[in-house]
N, C-alpha and C positions, 0 to 999 in steps of 0.2 A: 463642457459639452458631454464629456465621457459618465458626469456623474450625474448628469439629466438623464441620458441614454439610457445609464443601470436603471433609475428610479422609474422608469418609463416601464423597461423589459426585463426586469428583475422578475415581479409577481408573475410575468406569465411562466419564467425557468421556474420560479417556486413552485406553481401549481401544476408543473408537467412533472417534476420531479416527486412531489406527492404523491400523484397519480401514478405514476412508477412502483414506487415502493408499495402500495398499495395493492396495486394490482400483480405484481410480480412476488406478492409473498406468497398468492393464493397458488398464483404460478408453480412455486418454489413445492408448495408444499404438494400438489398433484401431483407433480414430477416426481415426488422421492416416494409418495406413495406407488405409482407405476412403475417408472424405473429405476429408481436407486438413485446410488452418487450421482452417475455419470449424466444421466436426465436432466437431474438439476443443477448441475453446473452448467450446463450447457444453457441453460434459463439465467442461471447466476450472469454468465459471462454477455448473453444479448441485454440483460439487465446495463451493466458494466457502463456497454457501448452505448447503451442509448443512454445514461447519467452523463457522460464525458461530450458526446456530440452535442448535446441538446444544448452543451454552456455557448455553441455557435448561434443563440439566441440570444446573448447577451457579447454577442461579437467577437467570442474565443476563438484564434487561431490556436490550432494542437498538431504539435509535431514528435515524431516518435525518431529514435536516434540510435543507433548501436545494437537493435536488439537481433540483427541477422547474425551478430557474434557467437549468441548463446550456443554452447553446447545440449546437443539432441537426448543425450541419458544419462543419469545419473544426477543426483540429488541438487539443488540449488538454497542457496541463501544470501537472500534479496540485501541489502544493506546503504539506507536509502536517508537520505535529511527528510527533516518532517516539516511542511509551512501549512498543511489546512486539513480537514476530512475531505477534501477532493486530491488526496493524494492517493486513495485507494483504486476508485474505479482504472486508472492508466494501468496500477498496479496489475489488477485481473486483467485487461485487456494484453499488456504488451505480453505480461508470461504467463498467458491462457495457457499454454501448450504444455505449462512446467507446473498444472495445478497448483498456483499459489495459496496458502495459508499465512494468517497473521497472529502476531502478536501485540495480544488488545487489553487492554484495561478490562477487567472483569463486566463492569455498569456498562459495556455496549453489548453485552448479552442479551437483552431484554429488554422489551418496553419498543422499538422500531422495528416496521413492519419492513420485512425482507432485509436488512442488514442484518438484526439480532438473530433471526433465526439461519442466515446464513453461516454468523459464524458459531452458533451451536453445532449445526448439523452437514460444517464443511471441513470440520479436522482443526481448526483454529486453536489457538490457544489463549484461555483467557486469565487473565492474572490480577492478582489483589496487589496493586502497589505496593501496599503499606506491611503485605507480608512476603517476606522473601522468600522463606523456604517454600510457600504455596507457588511462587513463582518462577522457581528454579522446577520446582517438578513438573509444571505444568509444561516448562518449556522442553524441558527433558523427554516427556510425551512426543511432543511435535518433533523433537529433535528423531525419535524412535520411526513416527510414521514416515517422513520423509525419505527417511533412509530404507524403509523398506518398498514403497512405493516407487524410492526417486521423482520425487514430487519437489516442492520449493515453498522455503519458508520468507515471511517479510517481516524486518525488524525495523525498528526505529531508534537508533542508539541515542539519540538523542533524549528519548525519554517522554521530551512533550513537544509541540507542535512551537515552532520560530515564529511568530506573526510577522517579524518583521524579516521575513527572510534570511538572518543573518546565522552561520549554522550555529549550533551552540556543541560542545563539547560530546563525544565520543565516549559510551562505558561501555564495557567489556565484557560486562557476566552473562550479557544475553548469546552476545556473540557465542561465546565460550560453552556457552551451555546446550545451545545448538550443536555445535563441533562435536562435542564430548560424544552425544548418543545420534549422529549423525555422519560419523570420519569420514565416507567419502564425498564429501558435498563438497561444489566450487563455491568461492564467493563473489556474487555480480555487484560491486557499486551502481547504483543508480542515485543519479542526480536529476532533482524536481528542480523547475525554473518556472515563476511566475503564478502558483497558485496563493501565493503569499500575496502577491497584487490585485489580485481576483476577488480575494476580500479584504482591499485594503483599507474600506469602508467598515468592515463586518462583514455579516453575511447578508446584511441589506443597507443598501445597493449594491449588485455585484458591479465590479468594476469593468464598464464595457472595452473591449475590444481587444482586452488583455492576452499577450501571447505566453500560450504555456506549451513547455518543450521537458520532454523527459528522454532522457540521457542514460544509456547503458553502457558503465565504463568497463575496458576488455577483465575477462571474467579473471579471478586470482585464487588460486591454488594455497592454501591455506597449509598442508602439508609441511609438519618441521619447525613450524613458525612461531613465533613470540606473539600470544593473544591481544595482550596491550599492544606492543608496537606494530600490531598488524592492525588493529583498533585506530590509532593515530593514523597506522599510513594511510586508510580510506575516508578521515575525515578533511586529509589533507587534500588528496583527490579531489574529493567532492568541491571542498571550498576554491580549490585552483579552478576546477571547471566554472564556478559560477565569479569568483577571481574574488574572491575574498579572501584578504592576508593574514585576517589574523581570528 
């Protein structure tokens, strides 16, 4: 019944989500022409909200968890399991307040309206996989603005996206390279639940009724610490919260 449901109310979240992007690029770009950053994040972020609420069309319960913990100043890094592209919008939404930036694969630069241009023209960092040193210094950037902003950065250690939910292995250099040109940043684990089920079809049929919950685990002080073994201990984290042993 759930995958009639999706196939039924699928197209109409696809064509609102369109229309979205579509229309909030024009958005995006008025905004930064009148008033700068701040203008358009603020466009950015009702963007956000209306992509994440809208999946209550294909029957998404969304709960938000932990995030009254966050500390109010000073720099953040987000450090999160990866299951879909709809792990961003919660992103912006839960730590609005902490201007979030990502760390993205170079090729989501361009070519989508209002996602590409947001993270050209939002502090983002965008990286060539397949070249490191381009990717350390790009993150090294992000690592610079945050820390002078106290802004907050989003990483993915993982690397690529788990389809099946299940986390896959924890690397370090991104972490590390944040830290380096960022020292006084906390690190928030956050833990995604359920948007791995959302498309556990694909992206069509979105999978109806599906509950997704994101999780802000208490933030950790990086200060002194073993990069790798600090590495492991938020993958452990994560996987305890969603009860994966191994």
């Amino acid at each position: 019944m759930r995958k009639i449901l999706g196939y039924i109310l699928s197209p109409i979240y696809w064509l609102y989500f369109g229309l979205l992007l579509v229309i909030f690029h024009v958005i995006q770009v008025v905004c930064r022409k009148l008033g700068g950053y701040h203008l358009r994040k603020k466009a950015v972020d009702i963007l956000n909200y209306l992509l994440l609420y809208g999946l209550i069309i294909v029957g998404a319960r969304i709960r938000f968890k932990g995030f009254r913990n966050l500390q109010k100043n000073g720099p953040l890094i987000i450090v999160s399991n990866h299951q879909s592209t709809f792990d961003i919008p919660p992103i912006v939404i839960g730590f609005r307040k902490h201007h979030p930036k990502f760390v993205s694969k170079k090729e989501l630069g361009k070519g989508i309206p209002s996602i590409s241009y947001n993270l050209r023209h939002g502090g983002s960092a965008l990286i060539d996989r397949k070249n490191g040193r381009q990717s350390m210094v790009e993150i090294a950037k992000l690592g610079k603005h945050i820390e002078k902003e106290k802004y907050s950065a989003s990483i993915f250690p993982e690397g690529t996206r788990s389809k099946t939910g299940k986390v896959k292995r924890f690397q370090h250099p991104g972490i590390a390279g944040l830290l380096k040109t960022a020292p006084s940043s906390t690190i928030v684990p956050l833990v995604i639940e359920g948007n791995n089920l959302l498309t556990k079809y694909g992206y069509f049929p979105l999978r109806f009724g599906t509950k997704l919950t994101y999780t802000a685990l208490d933030p950790i002080n990086p200060k002194d610490k073993d990069i790798k073994e600090l590495t492991s201990e938020i993958e452990l984290l994560i996987k305890n919260k969603i009860a994966q042993n191994s």
